[in-house]
C-alpha positions in Angstrom: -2.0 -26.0 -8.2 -2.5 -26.1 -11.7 -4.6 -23.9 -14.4 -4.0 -24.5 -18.0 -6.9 -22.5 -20.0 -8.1 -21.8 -23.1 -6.6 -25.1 -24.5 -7.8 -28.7 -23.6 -7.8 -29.7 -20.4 -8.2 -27.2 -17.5 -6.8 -28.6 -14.2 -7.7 -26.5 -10.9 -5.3 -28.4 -8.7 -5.3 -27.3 -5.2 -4.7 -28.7 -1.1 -2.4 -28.1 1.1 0.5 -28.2 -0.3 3.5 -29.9 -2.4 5.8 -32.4 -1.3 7.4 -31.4 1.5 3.2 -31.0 3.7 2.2 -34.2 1.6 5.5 -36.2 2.9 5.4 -34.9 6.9 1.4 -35.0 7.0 0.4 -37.4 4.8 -2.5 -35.2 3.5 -3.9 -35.3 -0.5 -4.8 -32.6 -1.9 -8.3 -32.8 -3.5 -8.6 -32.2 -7.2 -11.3 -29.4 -7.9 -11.4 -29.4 -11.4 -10.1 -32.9 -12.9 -9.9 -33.2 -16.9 -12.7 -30.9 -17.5 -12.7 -30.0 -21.1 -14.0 -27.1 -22.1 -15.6 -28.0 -25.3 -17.0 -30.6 -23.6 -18.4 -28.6 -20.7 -22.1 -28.9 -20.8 -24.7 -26.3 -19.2 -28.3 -26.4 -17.1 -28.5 -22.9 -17.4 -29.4 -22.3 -21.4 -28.1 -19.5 -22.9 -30.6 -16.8 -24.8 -28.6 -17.4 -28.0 -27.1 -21.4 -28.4 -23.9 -20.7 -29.0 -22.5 -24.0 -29.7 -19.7 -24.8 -27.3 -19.8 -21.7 -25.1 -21.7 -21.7 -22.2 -22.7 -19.6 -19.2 -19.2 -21.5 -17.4 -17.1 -20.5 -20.5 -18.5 -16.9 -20.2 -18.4 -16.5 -16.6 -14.6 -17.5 -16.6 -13.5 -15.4 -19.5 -15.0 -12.6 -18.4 -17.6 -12.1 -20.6 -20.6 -12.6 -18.8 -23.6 -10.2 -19.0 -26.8 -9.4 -17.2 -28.8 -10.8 -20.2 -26.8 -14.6 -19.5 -28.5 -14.5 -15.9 -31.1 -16.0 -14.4 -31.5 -15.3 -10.4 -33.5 -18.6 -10.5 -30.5 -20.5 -11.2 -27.7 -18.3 -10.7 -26.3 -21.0 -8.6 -26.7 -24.0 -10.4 -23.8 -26.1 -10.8 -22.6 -27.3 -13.6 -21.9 -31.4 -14.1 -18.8 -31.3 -11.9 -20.3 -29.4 -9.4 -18.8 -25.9 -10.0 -21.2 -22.8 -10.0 -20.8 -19.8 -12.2 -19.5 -17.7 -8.9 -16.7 -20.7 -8.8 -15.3 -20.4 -12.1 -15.2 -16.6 -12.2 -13.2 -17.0 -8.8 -10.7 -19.0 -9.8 -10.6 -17.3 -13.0 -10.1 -14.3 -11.3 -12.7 -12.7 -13.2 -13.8 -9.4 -11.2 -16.7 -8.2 -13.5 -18.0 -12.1 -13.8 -18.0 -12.1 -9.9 -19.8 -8.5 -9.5 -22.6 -9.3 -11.4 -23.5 -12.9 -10.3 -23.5 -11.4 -6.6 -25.4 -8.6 -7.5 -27.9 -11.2 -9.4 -28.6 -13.5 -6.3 -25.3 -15.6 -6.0 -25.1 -17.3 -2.9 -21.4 -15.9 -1.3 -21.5 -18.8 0.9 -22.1 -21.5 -2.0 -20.0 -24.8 -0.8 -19.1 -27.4 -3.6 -19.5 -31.2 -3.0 -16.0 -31.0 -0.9 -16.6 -28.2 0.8 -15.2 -25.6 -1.8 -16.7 -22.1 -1.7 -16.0 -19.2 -3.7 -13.2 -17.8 -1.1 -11.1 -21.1 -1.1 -11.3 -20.6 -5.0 -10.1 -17.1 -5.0 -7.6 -17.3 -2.3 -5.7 -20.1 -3.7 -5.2 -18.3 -7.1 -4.4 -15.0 -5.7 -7.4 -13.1 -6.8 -6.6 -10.4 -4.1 -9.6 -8.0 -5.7 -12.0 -11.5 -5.8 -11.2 -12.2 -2.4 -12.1 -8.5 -1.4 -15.7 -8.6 -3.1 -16.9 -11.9 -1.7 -15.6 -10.8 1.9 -17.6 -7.1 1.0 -20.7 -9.3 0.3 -20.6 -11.1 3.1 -18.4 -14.3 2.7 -17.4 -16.3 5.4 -13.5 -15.8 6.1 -13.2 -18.8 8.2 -15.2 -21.0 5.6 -13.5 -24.6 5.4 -13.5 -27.4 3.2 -14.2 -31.1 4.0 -10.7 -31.5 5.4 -10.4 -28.4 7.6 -8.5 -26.4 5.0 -9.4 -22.1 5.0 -8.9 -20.0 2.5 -6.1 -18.3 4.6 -4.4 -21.5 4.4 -4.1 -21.7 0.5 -3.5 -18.2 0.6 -0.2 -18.9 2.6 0.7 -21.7 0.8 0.3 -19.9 -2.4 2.1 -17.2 -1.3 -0.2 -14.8 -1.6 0.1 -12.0 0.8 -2.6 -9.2 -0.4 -5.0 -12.2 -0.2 -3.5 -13.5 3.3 -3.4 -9.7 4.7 -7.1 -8.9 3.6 -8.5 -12.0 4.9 -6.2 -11.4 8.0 -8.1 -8.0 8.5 -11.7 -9.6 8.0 -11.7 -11.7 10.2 -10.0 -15.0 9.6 -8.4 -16.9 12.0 -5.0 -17.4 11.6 -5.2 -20.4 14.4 -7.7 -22.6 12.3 -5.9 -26.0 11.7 -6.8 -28.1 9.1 -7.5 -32.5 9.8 -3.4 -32.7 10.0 -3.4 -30.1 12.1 -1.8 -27.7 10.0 -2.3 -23.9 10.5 -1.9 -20.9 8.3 1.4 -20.2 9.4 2.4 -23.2 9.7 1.7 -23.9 6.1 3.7 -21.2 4.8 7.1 -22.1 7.1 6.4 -25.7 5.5 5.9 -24.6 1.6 8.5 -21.7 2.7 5.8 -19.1 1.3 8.3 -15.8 2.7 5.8 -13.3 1.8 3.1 -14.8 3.5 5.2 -15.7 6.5 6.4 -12.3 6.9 2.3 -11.1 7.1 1.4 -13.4 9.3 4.3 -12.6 11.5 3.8 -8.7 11.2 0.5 -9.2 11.9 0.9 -11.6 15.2 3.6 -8.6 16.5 0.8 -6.5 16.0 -1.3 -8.6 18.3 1.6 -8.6 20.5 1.7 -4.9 20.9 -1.6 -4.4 21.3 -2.0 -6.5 23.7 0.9 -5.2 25.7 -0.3 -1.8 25.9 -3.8 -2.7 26.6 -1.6 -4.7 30.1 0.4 -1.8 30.6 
């Protein structure tokens, strides 16, 4: 996955994996955000000032988004490649963005024209305190995208365990497999994600144990 900002081209690059999944499962990843330039990046939602080449995307995802750039009418409104403001401050990672398009209306459900939501976004990047808002408003933790892929499964194959171990505690199924057939687990022994792997394998000894003294 890749995110280069604040120059030319952002790329939000994300699937299942690198080489080694792509190679044994013959799965693409899907390219979220594909030569979008920011200066090019054009609204629907106009802005109570202009502002030239900043928009309600390019505030959202630098955190600089206020109450007055919102409208609950079209809070979700996507931009020309389909992203909503609730998108970009996901993968940005942008916390305050997040918090006040939610508390304006955003839909925490909102799916993209793949199948994309907010969580997918979030998860894949790491945005453990992202991931923890949309799940406190609501968000699906077994959301998944046109190819079967979770949000718990880019968060292991991103390595991200705060993200893995809170959606882990919310709710998400670590047994969802993806259109290859690929689980959560299994995608971190594959992209050899250790820090993930060793939640998901704390947390399944857990089950274990819990389970054996509900038997005995």
């Amino acid at each position: 996955m890749c995110l280069i900002r604040r120059d030319t081209c952002i790329v939000m690059y994300y699937g299942v994996i690198g080489a080694t999944i792509k190679s044994n499962l013959g799965c693409k990843p899907p390219t979220l955000l594909t030569n979008l330039q920011r200066r090019n990046t054009q609204t629907k939602i106009p802005l109570p000032y202009g502002g030239g080449d900043v928009t309600f995307y390019t505030l959202t995802d630098q955190g600089e988004l206020t109450a007055d750039n919102i409208h609950a009418a079209t809070v979700d409104t996507p931009d020309e490649n389909g992203l909503t403001g609730l998108m970009w401050a996901a993968g940005y990672g942008q916390l305050n963005s997040a918090t006040l398009l939610l508390k304006n209306g955003a839909d925490k459900n909102y799916k993209g024209s793949h199948g994309q939501s907010h969580l997918h976004l979030a998860a894949a990047y790491g945005h453990h305190d992202v991931v923890k808002l949309l799940l406190n408003y609501g968000a699906d933790s077994n959301t998944s995208k046109d190819e079967g892929n979770t949000p718990l499964i880019y968060g292991a194959q991103g390595d991200h365990p705060h993200v893995c171990y809170e959606l882990l505690t919310r709710g998400a199924d670590i047994t969802m497999t993806n259109a290859n057939g690929l689980n959560a687990y299994k995608a971190a022994i594959l992209k050899n994600t250790s820090t993930a792997k060793a939640v998901f394998e704390n947390f399944l000894v857990q089950k274990i144990v819990n389970l054996s003294s509900e038997i005995f």
